[in-house]
N, C-alpha and C positions, 0 to 999 in steps of 0.2 A: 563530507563527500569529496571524493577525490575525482578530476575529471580529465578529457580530453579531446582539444581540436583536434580536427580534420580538415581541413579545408586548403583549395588548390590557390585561394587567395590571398597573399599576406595581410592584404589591409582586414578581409576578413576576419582569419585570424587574432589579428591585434584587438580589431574592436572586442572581439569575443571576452580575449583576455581581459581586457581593462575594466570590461562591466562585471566581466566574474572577481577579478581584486575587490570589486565594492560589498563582494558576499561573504561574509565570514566564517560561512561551515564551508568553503569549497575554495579546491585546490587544485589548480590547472598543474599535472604533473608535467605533460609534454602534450606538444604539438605537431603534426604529421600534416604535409602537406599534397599525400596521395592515400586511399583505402587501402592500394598494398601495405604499404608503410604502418599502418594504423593495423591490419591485421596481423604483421608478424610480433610487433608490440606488443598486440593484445595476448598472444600466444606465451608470453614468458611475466607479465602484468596485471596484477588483479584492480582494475578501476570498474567501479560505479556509475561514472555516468559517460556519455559521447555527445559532441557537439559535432555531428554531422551533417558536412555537404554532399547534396546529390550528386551534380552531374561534376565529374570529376575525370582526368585521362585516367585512361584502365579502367580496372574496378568503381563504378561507380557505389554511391552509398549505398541507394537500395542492394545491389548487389552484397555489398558487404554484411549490411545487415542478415541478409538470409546465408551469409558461410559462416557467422557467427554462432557459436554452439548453444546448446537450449544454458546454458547458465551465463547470455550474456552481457552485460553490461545497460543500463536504463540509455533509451536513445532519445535524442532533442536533436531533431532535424530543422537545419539553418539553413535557407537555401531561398535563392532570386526565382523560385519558379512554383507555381501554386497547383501546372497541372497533376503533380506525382501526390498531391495529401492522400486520396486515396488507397493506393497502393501502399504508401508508408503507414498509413492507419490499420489495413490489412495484416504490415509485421507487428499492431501492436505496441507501436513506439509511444513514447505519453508526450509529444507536444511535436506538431509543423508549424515552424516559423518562419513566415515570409521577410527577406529583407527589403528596405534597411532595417537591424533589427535598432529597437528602442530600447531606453533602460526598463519601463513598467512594463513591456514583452515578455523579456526578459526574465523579470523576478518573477513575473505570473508562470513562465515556461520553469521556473527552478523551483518554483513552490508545487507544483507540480510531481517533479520527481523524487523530492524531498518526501512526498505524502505517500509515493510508491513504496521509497528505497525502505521506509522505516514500515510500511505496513509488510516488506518479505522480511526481513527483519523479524519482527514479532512473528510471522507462520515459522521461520529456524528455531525462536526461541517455545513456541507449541510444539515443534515435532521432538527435540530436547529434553521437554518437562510434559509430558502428554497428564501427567497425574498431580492430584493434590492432595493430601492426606488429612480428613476430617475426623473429627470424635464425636461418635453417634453412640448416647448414652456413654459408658464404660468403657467403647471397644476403638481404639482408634483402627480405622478403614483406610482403603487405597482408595479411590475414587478417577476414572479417568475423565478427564474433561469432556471428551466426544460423547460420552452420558447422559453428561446433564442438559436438559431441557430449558430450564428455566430457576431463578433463585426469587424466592419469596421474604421477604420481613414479613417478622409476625412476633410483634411483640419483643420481646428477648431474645428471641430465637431466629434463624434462617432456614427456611425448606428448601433445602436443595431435591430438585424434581427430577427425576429419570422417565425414561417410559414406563419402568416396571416396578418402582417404587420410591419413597422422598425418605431424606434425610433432614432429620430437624437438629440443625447444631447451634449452639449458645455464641452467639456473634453477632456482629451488626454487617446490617448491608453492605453498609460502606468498608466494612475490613473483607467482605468477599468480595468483593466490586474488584480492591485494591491485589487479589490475588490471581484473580481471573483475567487472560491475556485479553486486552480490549481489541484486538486484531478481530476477534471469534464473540465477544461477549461485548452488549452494551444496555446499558440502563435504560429504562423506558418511563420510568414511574419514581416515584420515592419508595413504593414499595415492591419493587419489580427490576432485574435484569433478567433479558433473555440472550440463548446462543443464537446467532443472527443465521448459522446456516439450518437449524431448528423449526425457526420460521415457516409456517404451511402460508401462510396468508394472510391479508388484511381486510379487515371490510366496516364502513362507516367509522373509522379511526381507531377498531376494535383487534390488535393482533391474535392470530390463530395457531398455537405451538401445541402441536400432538392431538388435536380437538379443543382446548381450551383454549378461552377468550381471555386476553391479558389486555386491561387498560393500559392507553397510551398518554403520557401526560403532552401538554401542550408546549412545555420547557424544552420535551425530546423530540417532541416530530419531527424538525427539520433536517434534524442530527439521522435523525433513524430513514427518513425519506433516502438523504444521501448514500447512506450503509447501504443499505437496500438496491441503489442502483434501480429505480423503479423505470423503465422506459415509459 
């Protein structure tokens, strides 16, 4: 991850730096110590993440954030002032951190966009490879990922499910598991993954993909609870 302060404050600043040195996938390219500054940067600089201050002369953050174009940058708002979380949760930003910040803040606030950056990530590398190509019987098939429902073991074989008909190919779970982008697809069962936007619903820990009930193992729940985003 490549990143960059913002802020009107040098010691700010510094601190930012010297916790992000202790991160070894992230790379403080530059520092801007106004949102103008930080917006013409951004205009000629492709970075991943921002360590933004709010209340700032000129352009403040929030304001920055919304002249920011729909492809931009993961934000981690750093900043002395708790009334704005709101408003900033509104753009969608993935972490308000109140100062002083601390180093465990900190790494919680970076593991955070770490879980973002690489889950858009894998939807680039889905919209790139939308297909996989299976051999069903003799005839090797296109198959586009947005299809399939649900993958079955069964024995030897794996049922790849669609709405309108299954595919039984000679493999093991675990090598379609390894094929299928875990972004959109995840295991439920030892004998079971499903596509997660697929999903109709849950009920007594029973999932519901297209009208059938797929067993949840206990190994996945918690994993598939999170996926799921359940409020």
């Amino acid at each position: 991850m490549n990143a960059l302060i913002i802020d009107d404050n040098k010691i700010a600043r510094t601190t930012i730096r010297q916790l992000a040195g202790k991160i070894t996938d992230l790379t403080i390219i530059a520092e801007c110590s106004s949102a103008m500054d930080a917006y013409n940067l951004l205009l000629t600089q492709t970075v991943d993440l921002l360590f933004l201050d709010i209340e700032m002369p000129g352009m403040s953050g929030l304001e920055l954030t919304k002249n920011l174009a729909n492809k931009r940058p993961v934000i981690i708002f750093i900043t002395s002032k708790k009334e704005y979380a709101a408003d900033a949760f509104d753009l969608n930003v993935v972490d308000y951190v109140v100062k002083p910040l601390t180093s465990s803040r900190f790494i919680q606030a970076i593991d955070k966009a770490r879980d973002v950056l690489e889950s858009s990530r894998e939807e680039v590398k889905i919209k790139e490879d939308e297909f996989i190509f299976i051999r069903d019987s003799n005839i090797v098939r296109r198959l586009k990922l947005d299809k399939i429902l649900y993958a079955e073991a069964m024995g030897d074989y794996v049922k790849l499910c669609t709405s309108e008909k299954f595919y039984a190919i000679h493999t093991t779970l675990k090598a379609v598991e390894e094929r299928l982008p875990a972004s959109n697809f995840l295991r439920v069962h030892r004998s079971y993954i499903v596509a997660l936007n697929k999903i109709d619903g849950m009920e007594s820990g029973v999932l519901l993909v297209n009208g059938k009930p797929l067993p949840v193992a206990d190994a996945y729940r918690n994993t598939l609870n999170k996926r799921m985003n359940i409020l």
